[in-house]
C-alpha positions in Angstrom: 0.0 0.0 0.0 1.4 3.6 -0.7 -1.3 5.8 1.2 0.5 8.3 2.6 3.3 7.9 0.4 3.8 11.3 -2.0 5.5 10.5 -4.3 4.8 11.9 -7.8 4.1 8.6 -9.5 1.6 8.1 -6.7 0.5 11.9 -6.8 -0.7 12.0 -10.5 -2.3 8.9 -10.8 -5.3 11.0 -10.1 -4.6 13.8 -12.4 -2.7 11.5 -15.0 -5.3 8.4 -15.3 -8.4 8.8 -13.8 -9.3 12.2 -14.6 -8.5 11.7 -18.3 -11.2 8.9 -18.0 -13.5 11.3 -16.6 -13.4 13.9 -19.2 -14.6 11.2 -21.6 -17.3 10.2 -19.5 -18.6 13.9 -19.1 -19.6 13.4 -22.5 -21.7 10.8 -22.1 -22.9 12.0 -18.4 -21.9 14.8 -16.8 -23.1 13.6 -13.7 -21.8 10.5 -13.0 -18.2 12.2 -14.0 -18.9 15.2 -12.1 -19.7 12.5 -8.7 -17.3 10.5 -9.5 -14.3 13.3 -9.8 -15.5 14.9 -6.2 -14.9 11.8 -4.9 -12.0 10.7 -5.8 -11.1 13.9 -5.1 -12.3 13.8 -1.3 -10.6 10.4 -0.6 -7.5 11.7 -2.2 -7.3 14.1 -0.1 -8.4 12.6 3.1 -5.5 9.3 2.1 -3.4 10.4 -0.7 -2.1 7.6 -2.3 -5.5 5.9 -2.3 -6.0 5.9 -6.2 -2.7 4.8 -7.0 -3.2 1.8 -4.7 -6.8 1.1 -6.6 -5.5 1.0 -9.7 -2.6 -1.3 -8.9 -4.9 -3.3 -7.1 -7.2 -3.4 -9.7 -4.1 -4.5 -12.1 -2.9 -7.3 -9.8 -6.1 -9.1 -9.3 -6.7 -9.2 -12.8 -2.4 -10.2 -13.3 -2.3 -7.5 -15.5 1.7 -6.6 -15.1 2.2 -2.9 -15.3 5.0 -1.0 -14.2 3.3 2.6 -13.0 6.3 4.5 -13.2 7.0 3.7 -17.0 3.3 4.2 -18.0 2.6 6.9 -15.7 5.7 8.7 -17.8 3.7 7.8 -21.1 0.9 9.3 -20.4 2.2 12.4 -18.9 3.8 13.3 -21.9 0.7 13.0 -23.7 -1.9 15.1 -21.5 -1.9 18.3 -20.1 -4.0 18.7 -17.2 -5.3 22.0 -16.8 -5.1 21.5 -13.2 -1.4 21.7 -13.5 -1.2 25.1 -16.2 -0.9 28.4 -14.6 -4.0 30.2 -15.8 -2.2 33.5 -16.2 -1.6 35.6 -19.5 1.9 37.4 -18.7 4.5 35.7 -20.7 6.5 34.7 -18.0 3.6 32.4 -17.2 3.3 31.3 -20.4 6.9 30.5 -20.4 6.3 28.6 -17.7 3.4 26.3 -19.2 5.5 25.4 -21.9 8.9 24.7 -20.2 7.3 22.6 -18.0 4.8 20.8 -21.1 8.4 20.4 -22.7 9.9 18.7 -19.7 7.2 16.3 -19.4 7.4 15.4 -23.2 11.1 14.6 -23.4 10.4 12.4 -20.0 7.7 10.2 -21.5 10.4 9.0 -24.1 12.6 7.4 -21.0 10.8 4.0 -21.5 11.2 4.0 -25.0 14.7 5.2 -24.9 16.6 3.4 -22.3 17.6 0.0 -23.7 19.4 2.5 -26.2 22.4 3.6 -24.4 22.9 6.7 -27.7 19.4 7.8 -27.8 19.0 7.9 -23.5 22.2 9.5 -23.2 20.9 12.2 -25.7 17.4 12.2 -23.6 19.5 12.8 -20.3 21.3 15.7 -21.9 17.5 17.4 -22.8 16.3 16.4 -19.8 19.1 18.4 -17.8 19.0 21.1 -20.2 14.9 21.3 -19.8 15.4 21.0 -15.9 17.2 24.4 -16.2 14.9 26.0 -18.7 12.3 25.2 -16.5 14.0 26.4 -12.8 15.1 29.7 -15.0 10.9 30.4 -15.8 10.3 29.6 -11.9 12.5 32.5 -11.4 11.3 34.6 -13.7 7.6 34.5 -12.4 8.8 35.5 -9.1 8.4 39.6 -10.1 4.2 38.7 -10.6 3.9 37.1 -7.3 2.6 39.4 -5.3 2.6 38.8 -1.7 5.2 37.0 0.8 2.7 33.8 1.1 2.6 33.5 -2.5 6.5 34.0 -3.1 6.9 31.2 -0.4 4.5 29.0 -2.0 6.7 29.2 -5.4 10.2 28.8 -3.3 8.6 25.8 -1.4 7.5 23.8 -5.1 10.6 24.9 -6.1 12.6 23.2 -3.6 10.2 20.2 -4.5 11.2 20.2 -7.6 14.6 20.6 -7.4 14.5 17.8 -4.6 12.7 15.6 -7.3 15.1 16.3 -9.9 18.3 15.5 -7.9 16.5 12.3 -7.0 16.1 11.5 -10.5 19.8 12.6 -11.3 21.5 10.1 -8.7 19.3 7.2 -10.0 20.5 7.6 -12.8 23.6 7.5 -11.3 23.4 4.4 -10.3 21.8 2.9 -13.4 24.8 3.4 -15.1 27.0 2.6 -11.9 25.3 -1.1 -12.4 26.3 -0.9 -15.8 22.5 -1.5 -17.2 
């Protein structure tokens, strides 16, 4: 079980699988999608962690074997949740939305890439090079912030991030270190 655990695979399931599924069924009933969303919603917030275990639950029963973290990649690069775009029209904002659309595109390839020690090597070097496109837009949105609480809210996802992305860099470390 992962409740509790917040980590971003377990963090977008959410966001990443089951609201994309939702949006379809608002077209056929608004409704049930609309009762369905606010729950999820509720128990996600009351035991984060609590979709991600459904769906892999759901999975294992039926010995269906799916790695989250590679899929979860996949389909990130593929959608664009507007819970996760700044609805703001400065540029800097903009700039913003699209470094971080960009990052999430060249990630999705990393399942696709990785048995290819040329082509992931090339991925890593966009990826690092996204990373600090992306941290260089953080910066740049700090001038529209316009409070204290809101400048600390932005430092405090930006540590996040940055925490995230040095966890990604020593894994791949040691991916190499094993000589995969």
């Amino acid at each position: 079980m992962t409740m509790g655990d917040e980590s971003p695979v377990v963090s977008m399931t959410l966001p990443g699988l089951i609201h994309p599924i939702l949006d379809k069924l608002s077209k056929k009933d608004m409704t049930a999608a609309q009762t369905l969303r606010v729950a999820f919603s509720k128990v996600e917030a009351m035991h984060p962690g609590f979709t991600h275990d459904l769906v892999t639950s759901v999975l294992t029963r039926a010995d269906v074997p799916v790695n989250m973290n590679e899929n979860m990649l996949r389909l990130e690069g593929n959608h664009s949740s507007p819970d996760f775009l700044v609805n703001r029209s400065e540029v800097a904002f903009k700039e913003l939305n699209y470094r971080s659309a960009t990052l999430k595109k060249i990630l999705s390839r990393i399942p696709d890439e990785i048995n290819d020690r040329k082509a992931f090597l090339e991925t890593i070097k966009e990826i690092a090079s996204a990373i600090k496109k992306l941290l260089d837009a953080i910066n740049n949105i700090f001038l529209y912030v316009p409070n204290q609480q809101g400048k600390q809210i932005v430092e405090t996802r930006k540590r996040e991030f940055v925490k995230y992305s040095k966890r990604f860099s020593n894994t791949l470390k040691d991916y190499f270190r094993e000589g995969q």
